[in-house]
N, CA, C and O of each residue as an XYZ file, in Angstrom:
240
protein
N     142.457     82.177    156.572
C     143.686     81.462    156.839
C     143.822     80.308    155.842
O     142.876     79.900    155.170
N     144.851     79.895    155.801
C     145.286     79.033    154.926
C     145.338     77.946    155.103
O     145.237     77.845    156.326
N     145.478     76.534    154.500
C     145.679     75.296    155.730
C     146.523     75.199    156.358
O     146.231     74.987    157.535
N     147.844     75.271    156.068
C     148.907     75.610    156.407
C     148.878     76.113    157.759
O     148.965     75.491    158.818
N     148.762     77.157    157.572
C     148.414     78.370    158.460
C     147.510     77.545    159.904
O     147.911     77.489    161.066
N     146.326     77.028    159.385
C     145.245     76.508    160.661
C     146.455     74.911    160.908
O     146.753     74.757    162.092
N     146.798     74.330    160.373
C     147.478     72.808    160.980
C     148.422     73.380    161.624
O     148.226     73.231    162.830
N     149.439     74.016    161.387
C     150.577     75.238    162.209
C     150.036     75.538    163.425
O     150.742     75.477    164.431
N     148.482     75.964    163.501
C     148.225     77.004    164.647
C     147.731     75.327    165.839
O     148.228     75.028    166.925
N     146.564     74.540    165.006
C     145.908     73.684    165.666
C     146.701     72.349    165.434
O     146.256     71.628    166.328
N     147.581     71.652    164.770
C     148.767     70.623    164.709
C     147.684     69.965    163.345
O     146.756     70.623    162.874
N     148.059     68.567    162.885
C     147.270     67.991    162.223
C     145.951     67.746    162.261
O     145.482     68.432    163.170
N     145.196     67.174    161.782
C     144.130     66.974    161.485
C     143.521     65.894    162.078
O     144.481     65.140    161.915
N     142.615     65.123    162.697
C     142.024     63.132    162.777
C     141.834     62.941    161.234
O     142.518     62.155    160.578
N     140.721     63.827    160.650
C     140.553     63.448    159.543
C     140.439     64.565    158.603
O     140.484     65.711    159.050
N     140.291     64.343    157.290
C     140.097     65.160    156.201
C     139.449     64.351    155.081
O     139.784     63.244    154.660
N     138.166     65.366    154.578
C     137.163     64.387    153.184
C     136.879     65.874    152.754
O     136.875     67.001    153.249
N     136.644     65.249    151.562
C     136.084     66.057    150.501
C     134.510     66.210    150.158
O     133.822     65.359    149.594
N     134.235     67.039    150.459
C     132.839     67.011    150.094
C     132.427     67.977    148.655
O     132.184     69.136    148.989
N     132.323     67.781    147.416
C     132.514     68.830    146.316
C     133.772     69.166    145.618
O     134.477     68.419    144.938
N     133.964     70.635    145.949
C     135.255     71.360    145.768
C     135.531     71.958    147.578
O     136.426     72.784    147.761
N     134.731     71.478    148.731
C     135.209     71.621    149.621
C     136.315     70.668    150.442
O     136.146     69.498    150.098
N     137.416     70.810    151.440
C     137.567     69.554    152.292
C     137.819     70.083    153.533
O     138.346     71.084    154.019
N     137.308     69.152    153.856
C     136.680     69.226    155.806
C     138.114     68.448    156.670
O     138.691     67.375    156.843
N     138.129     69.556    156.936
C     139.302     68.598    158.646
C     138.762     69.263    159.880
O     138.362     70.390    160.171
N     138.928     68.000    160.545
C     138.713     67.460    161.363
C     139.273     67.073    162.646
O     139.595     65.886    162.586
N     139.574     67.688    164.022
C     140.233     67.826    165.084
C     139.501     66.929    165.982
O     138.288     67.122    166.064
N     139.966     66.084    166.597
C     138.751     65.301    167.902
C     140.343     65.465    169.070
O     141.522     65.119    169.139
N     139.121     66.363    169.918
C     140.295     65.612    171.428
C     139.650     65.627    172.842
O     139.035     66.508    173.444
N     139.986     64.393    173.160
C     139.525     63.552    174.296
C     139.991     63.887    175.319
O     141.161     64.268    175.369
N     139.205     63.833    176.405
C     139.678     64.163    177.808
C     139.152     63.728    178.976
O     138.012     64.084    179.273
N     139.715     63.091    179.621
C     138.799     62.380    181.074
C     138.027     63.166    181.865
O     137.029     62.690    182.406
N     138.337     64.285    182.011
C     137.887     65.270    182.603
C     137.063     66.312    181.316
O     135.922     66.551    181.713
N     137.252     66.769    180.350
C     136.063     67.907    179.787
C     135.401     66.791    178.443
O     134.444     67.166    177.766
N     135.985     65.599    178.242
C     134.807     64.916    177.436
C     135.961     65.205    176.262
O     137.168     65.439    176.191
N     134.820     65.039    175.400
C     135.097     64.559    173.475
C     134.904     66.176    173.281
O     134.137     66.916    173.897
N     135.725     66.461    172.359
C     135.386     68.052    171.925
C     135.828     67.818    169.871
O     136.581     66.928    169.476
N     135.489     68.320    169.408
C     135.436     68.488    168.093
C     135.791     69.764    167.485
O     135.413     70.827    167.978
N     136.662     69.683    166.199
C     136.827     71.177    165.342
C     136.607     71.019    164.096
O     137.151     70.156    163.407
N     135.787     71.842    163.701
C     136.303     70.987    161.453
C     136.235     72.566    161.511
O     135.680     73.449    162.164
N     137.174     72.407    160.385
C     137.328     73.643    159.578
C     136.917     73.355    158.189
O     137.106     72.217    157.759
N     136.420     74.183    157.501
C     135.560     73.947    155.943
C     136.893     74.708    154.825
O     136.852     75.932    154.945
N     137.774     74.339    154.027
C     138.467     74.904    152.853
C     138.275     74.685    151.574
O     138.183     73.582    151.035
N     138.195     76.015    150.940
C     138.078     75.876    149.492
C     139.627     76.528    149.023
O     140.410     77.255    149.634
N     139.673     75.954    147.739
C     140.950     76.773    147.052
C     142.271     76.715    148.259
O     143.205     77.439    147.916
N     142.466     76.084    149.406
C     143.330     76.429    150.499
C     143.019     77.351    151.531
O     143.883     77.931    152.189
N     141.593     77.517    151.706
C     141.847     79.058    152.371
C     140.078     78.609    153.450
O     138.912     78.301    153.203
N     140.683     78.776    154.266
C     139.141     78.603    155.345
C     138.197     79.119    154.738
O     138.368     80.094    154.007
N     136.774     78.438    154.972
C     135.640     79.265    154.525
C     134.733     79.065    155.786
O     133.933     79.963    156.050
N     134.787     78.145    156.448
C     133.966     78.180    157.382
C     134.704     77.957    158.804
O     135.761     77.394    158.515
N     134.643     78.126    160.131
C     135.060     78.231    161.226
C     134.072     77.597    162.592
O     132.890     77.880    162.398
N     134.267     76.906    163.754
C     133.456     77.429    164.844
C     133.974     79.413    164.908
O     134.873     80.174    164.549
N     132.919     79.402    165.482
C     132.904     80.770    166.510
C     133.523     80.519    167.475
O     133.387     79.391    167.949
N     134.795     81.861    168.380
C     135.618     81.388    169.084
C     134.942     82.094    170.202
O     134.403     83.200    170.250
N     135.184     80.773    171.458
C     134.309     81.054    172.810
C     134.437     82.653    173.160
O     135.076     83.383    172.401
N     133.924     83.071    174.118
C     133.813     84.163    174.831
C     135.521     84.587    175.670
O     136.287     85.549    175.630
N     135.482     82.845    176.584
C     136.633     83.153    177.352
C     137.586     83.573    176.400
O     138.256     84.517    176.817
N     137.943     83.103    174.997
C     139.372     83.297    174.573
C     139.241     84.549    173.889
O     140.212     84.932    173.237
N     138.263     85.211    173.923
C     138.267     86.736    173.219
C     139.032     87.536    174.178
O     139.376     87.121    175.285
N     139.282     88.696    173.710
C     140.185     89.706    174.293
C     138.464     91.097    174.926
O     138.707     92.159    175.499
């Protein structure tokens, strides 16, 4: 996916850095009830390279 594509699906970013020729964004969202949860997505060239693994529940 593209960035585009992942900010579209997941909204903006908290943060974004560069590490190399990679850049890392960064999702934080808070909740009184399930806690601090975290996402980074890893892009090179525009295009995801790295991902979490998506839970069990949201598989088909």
């Amino acid at each position: 996916m593209s960035t585009a594509e992942v900010t579209q699906l997941v909204g903006a970013p908290n943060s974004v850095k560069s590490q190399g020729d990679v850049l890392i964004y960064v999702w934080v969202y808070v909740s009184s009830f399930s806690g601090t949860r975290t996402l980074r997505v890893d892009f090179r060239d525009g295009k995801a390279i790295s991902a979490p693994p998506i839970p069990p529940e949201f598989q088909d």
